[in-house]
Structure formats: structure tokens, C-alpha cells
Biopython code that builds the backbone (N, CA, C, O; Angstrom):
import numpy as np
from Bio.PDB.StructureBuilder import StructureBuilder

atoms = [
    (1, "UNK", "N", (0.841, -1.185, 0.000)),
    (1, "UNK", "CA", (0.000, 0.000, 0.000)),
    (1, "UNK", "C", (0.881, 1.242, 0.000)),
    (1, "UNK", "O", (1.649, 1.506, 0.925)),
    (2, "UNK", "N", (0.722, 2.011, -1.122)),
    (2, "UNK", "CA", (1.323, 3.632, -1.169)),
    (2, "UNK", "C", (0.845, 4.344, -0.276)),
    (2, "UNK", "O", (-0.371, 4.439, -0.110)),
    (3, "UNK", "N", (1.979, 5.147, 0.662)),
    (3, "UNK", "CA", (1.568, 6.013, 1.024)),
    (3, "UNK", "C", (1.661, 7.733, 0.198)),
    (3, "UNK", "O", (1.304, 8.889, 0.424)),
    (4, "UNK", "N", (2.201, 7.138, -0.584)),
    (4, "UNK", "CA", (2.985, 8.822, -1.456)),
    (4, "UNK", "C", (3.051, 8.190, -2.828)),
    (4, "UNK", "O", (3.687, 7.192, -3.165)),
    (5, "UNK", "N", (2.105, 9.129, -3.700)),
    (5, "UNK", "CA", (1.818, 8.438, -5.131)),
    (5, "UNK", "C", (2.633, 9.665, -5.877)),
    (5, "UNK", "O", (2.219, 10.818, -5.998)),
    (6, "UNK", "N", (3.849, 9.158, -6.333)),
    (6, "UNK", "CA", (4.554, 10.434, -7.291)),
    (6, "UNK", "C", (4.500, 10.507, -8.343)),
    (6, "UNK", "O", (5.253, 11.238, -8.987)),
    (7, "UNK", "N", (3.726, 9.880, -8.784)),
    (7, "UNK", "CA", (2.839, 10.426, -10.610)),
    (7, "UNK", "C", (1.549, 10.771, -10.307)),
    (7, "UNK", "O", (0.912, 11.053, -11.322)),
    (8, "UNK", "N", (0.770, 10.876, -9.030)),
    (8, "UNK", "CA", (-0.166, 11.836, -9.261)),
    (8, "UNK", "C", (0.106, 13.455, -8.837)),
    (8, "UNK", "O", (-0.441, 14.520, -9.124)),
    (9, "UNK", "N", (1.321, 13.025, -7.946)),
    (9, "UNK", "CA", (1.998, 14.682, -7.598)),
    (9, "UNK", "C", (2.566, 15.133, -9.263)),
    (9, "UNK", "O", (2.285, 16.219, -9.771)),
    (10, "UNK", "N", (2.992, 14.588, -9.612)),
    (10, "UNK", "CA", (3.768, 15.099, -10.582)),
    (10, "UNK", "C", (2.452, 15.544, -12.094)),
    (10, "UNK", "O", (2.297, 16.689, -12.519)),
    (11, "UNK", "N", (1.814, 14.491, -12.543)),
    (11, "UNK", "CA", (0.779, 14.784, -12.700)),
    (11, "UNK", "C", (0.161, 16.111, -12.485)),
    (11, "UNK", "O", (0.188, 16.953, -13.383)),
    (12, "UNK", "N", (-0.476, 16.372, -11.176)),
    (12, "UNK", "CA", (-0.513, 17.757, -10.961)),
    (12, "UNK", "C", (0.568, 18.893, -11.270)),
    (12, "UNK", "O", (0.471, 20.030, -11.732)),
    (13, "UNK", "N", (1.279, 18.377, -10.973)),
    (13, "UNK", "CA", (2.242, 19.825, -11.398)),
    (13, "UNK", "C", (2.614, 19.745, -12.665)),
    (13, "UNK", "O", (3.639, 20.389, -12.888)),
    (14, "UNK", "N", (2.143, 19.167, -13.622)),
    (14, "UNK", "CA", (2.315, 19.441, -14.692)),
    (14, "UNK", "C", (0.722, 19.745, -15.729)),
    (14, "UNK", "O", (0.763, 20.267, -16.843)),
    (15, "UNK", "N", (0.006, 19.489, -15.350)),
    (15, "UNK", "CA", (-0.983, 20.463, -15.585)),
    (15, "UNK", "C", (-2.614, 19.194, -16.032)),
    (15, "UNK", "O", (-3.552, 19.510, -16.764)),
    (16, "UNK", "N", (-2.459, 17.975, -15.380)),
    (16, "UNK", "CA", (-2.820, 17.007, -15.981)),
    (16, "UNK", "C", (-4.325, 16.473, -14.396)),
    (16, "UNK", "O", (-4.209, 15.821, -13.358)),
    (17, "UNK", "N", (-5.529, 17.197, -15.052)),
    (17, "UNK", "CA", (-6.194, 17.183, -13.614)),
    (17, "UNK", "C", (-6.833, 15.926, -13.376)),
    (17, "UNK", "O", (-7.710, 15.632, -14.189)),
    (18, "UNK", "N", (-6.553, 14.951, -12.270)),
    (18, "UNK", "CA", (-6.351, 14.201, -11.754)),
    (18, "UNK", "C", (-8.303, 13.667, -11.820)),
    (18, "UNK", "O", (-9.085, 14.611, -11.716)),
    (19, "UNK", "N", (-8.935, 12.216, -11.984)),
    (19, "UNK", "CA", (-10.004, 11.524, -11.789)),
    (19, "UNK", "C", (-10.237, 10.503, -10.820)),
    (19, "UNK", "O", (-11.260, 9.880, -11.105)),
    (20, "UNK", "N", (-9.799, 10.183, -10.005)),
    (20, "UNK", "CA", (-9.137, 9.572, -9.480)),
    (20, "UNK", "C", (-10.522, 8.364, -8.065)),
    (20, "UNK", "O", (-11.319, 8.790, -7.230)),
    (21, "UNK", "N", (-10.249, 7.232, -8.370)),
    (21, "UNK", "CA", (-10.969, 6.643, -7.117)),
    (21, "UNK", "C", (-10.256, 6.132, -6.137)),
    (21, "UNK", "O", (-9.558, 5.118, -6.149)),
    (22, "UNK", "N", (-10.548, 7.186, -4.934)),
    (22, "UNK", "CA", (-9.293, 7.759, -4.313)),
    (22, "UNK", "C", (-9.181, 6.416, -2.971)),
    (22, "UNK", "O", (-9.871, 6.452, -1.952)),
    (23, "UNK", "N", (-8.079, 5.221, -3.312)),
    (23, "UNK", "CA", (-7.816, 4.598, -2.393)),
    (23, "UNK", "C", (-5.782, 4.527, -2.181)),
    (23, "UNK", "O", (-4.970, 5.128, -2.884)),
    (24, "UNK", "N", (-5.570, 3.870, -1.346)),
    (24, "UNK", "CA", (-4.500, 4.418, -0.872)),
    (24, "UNK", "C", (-3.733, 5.291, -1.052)),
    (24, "UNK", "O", (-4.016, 5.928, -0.037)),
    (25, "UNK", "N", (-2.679, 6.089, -1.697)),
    (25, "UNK", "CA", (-1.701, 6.998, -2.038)),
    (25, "UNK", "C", (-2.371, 8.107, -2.386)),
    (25, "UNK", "O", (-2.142, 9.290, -2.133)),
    (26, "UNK", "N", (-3.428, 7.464, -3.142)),
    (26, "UNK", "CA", (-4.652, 8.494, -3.653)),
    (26, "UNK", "C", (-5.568, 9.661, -3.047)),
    (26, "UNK", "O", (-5.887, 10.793, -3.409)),
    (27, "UNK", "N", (-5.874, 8.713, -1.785)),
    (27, "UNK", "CA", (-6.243, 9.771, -0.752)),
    (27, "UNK", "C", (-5.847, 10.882, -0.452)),
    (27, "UNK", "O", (-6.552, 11.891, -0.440)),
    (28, "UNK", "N", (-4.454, 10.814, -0.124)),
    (28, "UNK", "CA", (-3.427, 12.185, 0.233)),
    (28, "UNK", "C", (-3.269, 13.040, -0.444)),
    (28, "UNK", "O", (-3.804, 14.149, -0.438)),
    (29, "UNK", "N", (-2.003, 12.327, -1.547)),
    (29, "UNK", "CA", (-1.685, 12.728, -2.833)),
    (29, "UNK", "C", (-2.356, 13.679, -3.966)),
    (29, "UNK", "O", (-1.754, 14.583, -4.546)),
    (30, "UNK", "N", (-3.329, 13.416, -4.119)),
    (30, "UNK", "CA", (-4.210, 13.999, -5.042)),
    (30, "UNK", "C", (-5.052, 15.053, -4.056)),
    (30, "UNK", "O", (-5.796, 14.866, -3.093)),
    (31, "UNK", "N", (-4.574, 16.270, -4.764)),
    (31, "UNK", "CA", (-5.247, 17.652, -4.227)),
    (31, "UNK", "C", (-6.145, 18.106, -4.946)),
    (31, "UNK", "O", (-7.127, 18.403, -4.265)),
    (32, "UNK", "N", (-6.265, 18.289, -5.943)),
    (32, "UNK", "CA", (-7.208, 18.567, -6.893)),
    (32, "UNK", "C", (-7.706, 17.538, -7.734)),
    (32, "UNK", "O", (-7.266, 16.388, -7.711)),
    (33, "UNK", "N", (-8.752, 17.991, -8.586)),
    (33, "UNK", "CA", (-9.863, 17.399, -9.396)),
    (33, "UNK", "C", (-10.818, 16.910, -8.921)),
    (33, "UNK", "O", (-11.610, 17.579, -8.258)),
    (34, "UNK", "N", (-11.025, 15.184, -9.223)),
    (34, "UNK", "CA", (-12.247, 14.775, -8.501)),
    (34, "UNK", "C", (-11.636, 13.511, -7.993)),
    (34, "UNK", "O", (-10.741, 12.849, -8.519)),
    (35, "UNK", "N", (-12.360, 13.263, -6.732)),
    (35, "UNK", "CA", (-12.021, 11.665, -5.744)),
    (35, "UNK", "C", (-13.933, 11.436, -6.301)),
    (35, "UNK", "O", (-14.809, 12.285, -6.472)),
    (36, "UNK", "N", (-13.963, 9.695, -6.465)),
    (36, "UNK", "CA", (-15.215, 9.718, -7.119)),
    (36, "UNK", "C", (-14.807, 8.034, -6.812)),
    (36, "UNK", "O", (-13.783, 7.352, -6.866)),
    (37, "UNK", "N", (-16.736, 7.749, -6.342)),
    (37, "UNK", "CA", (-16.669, 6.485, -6.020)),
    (37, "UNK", "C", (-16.418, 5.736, -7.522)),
    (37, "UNK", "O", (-16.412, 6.441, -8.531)),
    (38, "UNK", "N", (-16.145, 3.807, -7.650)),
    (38, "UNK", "CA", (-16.604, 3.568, -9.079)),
    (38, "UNK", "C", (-17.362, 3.600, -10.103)),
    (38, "UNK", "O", (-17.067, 3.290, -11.257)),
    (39, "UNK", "N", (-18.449, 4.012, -9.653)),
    (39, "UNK", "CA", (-19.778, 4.044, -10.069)),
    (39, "UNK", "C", (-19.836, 5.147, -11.053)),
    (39, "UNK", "O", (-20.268, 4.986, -12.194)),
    (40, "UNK", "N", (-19.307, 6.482, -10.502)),
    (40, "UNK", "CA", (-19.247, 7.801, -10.792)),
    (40, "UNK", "C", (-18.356, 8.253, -11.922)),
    (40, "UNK", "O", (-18.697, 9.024, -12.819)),
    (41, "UNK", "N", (-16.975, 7.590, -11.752)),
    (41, "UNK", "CA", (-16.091, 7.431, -12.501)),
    (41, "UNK", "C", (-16.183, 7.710, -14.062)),
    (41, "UNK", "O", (-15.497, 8.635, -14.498)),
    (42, "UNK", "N", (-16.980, 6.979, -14.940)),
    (42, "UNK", "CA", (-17.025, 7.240, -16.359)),
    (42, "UNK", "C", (-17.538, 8.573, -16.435)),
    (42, "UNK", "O", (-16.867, 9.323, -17.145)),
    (43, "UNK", "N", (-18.602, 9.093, -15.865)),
    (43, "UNK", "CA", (-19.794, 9.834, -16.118)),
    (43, "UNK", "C", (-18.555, 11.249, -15.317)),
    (43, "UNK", "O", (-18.485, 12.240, -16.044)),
    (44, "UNK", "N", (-17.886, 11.320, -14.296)),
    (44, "UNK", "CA", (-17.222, 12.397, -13.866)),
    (44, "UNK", "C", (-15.707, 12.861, -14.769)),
    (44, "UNK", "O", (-15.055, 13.890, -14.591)),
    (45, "UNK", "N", (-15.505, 12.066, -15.474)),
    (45, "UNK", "CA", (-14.603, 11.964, -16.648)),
    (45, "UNK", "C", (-15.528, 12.578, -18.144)),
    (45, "UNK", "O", (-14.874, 12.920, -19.129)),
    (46, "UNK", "N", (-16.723, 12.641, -18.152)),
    (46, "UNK", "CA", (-17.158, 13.058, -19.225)),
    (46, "UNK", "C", (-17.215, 14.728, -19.205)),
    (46, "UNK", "O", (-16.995, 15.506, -20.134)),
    (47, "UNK", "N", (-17.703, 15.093, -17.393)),
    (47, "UNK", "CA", (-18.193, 16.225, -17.362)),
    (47, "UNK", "C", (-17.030, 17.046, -16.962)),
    (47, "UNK", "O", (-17.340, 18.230, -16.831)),
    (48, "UNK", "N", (-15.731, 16.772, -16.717)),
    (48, "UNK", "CA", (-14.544, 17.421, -16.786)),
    (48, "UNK", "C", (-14.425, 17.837, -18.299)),
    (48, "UNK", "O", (-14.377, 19.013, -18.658)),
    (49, "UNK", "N", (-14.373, 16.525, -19.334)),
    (49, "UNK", "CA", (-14.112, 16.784, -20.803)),
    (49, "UNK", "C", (-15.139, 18.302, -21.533)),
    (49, "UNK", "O", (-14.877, 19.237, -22.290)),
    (50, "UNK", "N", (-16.251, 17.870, -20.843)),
    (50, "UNK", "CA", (-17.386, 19.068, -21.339)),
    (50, "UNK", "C", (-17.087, 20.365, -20.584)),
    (50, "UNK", "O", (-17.700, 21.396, -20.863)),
    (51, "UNK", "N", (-16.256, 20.328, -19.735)),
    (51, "UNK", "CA", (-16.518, 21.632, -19.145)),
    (51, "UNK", "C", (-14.952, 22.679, -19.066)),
    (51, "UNK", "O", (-14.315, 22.737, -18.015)),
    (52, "UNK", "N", (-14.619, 23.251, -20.016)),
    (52, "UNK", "CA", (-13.449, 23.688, -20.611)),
    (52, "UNK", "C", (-12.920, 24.981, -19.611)),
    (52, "UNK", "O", (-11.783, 25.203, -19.195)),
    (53, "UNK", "N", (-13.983, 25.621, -19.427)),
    (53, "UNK", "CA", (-13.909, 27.010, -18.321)),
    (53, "UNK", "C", (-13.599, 26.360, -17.098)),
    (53, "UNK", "O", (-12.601, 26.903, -16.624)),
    (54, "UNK", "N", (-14.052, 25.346, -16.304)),
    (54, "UNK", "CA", (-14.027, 24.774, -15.115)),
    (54, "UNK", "C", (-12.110, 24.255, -15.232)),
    (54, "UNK", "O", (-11.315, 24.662, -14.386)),
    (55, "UNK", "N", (-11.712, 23.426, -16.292)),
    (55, "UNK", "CA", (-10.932, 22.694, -16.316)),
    (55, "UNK", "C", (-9.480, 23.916, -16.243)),
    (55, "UNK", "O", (-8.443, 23.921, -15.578)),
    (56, "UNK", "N", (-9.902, 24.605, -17.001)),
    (56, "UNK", "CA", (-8.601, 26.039, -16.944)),
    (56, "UNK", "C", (-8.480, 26.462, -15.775)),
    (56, "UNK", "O", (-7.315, 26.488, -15.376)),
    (57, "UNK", "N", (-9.357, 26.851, -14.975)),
    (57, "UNK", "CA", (-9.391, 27.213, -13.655)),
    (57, "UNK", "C", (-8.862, 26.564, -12.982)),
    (57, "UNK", "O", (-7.872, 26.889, -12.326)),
    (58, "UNK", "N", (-9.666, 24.962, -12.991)),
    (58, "UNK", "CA", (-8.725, 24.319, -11.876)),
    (58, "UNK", "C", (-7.404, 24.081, -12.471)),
    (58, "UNK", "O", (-6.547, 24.121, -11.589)),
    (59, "UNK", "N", (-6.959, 23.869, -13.533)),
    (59, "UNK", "CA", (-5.693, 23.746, -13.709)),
    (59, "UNK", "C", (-4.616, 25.152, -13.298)),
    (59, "UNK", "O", (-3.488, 24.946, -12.849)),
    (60, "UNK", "N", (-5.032, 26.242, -13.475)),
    (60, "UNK", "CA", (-4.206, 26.988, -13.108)),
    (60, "UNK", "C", (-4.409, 27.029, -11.438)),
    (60, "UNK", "O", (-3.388, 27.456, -10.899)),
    (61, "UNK", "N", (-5.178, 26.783, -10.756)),
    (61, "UNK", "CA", (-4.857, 26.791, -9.309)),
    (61, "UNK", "C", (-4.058, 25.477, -8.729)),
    (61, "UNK", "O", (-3.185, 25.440, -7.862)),
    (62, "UNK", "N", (-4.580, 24.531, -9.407)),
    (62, "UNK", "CA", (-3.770, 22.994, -9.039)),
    (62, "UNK", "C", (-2.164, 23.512, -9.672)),
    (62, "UNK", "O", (-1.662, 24.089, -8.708)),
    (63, "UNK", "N", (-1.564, 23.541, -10.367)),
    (63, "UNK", "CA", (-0.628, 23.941, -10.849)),
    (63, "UNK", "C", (0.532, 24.789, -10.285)),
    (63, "UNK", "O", (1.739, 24.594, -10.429)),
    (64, "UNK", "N", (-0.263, 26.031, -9.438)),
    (64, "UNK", "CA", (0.624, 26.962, -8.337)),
    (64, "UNK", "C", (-0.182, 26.407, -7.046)),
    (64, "UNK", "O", (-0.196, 27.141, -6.058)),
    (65, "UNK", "N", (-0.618, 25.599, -7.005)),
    (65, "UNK", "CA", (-0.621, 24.786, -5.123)),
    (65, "UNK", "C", (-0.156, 23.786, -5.084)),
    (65, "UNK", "O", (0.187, 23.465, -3.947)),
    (66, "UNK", "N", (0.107, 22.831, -6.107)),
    (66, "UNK", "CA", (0.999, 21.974, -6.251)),
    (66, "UNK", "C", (2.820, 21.679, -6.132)),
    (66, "UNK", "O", (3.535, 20.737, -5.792)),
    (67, "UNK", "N", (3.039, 23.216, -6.675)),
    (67, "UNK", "CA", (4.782, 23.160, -6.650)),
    (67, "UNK", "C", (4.740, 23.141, -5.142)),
    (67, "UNK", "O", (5.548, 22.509, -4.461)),
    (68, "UNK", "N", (3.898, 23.761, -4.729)),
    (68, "UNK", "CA", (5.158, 23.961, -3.013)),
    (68, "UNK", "C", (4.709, 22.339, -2.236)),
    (68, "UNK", "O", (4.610, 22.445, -1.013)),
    (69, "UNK", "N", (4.567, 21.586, -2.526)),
    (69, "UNK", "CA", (3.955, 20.400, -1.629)),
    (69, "UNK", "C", (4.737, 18.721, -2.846)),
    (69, "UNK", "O", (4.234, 17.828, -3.529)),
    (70, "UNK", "N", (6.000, 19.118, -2.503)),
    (70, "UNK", "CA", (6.779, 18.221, -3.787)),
    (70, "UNK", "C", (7.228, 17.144, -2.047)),
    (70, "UNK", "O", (6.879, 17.327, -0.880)),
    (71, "UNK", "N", (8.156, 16.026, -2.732)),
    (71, "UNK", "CA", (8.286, 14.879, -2.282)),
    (71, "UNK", "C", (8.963, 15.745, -1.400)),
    (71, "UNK", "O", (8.442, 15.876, -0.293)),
    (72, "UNK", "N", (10.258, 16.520, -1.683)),
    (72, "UNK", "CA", (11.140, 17.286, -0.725)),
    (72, "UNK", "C", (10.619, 17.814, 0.636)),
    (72, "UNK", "O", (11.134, 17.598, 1.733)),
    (73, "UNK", "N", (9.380, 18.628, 0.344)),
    (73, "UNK", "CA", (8.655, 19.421, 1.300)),
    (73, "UNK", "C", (7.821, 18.502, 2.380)),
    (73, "UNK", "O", (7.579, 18.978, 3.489)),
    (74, "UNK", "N", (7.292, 16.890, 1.960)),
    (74, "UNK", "CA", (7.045, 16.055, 2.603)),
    (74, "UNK", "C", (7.871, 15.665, 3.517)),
    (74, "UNK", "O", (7.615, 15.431, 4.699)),
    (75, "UNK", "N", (9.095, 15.575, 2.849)),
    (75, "UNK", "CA", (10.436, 14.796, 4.156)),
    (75, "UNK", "C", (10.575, 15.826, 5.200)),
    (75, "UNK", "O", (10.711, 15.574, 6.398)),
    (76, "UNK", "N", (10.524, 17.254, 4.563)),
    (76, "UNK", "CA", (11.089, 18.181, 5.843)),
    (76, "UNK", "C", (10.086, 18.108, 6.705)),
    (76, "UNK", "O", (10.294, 18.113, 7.918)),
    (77, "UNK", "N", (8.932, 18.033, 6.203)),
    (77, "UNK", "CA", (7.866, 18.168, 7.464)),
    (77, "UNK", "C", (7.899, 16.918, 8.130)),
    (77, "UNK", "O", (7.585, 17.016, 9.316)),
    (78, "UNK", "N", (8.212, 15.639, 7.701)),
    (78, "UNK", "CA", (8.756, 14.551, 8.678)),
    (78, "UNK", "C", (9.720, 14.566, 9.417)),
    (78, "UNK", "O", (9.757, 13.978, 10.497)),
    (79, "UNK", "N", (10.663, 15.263, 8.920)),
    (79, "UNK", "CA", (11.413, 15.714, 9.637)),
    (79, "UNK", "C", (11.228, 16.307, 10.720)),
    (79, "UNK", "O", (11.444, 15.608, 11.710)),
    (80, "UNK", "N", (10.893, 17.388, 10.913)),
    (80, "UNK", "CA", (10.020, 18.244, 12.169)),
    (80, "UNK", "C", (9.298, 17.513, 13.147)),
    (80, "UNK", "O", (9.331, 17.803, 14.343)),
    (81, "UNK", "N", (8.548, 16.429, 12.598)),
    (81, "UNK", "CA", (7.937, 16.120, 13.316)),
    (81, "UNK", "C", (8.652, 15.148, 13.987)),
    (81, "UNK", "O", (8.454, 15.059, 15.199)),
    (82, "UNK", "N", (9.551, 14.297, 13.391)),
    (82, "UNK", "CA", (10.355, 13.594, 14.152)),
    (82, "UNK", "C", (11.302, 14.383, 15.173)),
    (82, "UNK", "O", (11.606, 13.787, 16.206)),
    (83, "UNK", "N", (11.703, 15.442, 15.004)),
    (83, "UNK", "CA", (12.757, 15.947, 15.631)),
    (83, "UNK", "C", (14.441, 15.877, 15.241)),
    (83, "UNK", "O", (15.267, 16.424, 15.971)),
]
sb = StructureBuilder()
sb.init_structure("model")
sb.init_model(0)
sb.init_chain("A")
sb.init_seg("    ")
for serial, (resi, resn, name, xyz) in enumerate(atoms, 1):
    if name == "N":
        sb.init_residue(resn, " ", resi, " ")
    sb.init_atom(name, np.array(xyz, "f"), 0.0, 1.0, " ", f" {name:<3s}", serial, name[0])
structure = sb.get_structure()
């Protein structure tokens, strides 16, 4: 089980908005788009495709909230917390 999924971080920071049925690594990892049970899945993948204004938006906010929260910025804050 992942705890740290680094192609959906990376993914995000490269401009690619995430569909995701969000079980292990997934949970965390993925900040933006949609977490969507299976069911939901095809049909929440259609209405991203249809919706072009929505998708720019979130891509430019996923995009600059994404750089600062990289694998690096994970360790330091483990760090801290470990001491």
C-alpha cells in the first residue's frame, strides 16, 4: 500500500487534472480534481471533458498549489515532526 503516489503529484504539477478513485496513495496525494466512487467514474470523466472554463481554472490553481507540496517538502515536514 502507497503512502505517497509520485505520478499523481507530478501529474498535478504538470498540468494534468487528476479523476481519481481515491484509495490508498490516492487519498493524500491527489489535491485537486475529482475523488469519485466507481460508479461515478465514467460519467465524472465526461463532465470534466465538457466543461473547458471549469478545467482552466482548476488547472491553473492545481498547478501553483501543487509546486510547493513536492516529495522534498514532505520529508522536511517529517522531519520536524520527528525531531
Amino acid at each position: 500500500a502507497e503512502r505517497y503516489c509520485i505520478t499523481a503529484m507530478k501529474a498535478q504539477m504538470y498540468g494534468t487534472i487528476p479523476c481519481v478513485i481515491p484509495t490508498m496513495a490516492l487519498q493524500d496525494t491527489v489535491q485537486f480534481g475529482k475523488k469519485v466512487l466507481k460508479e461515478e467514474y465514467l460519467s465524472s470523466i465526461i463532465q470534466m471533458l465538457d466543461d473547458s472554463e471549469g478545467r482552466e481554472a482548476t488547472r491553473k490553481e492545481m498547478i501553483n498549489g501543487v509546486k510547493y507540496n513536492t516529495w522534498t517538502d514532505t520529508v522536511a515536514k517529517w522531519r520536524q515532526l520527528i525531531g
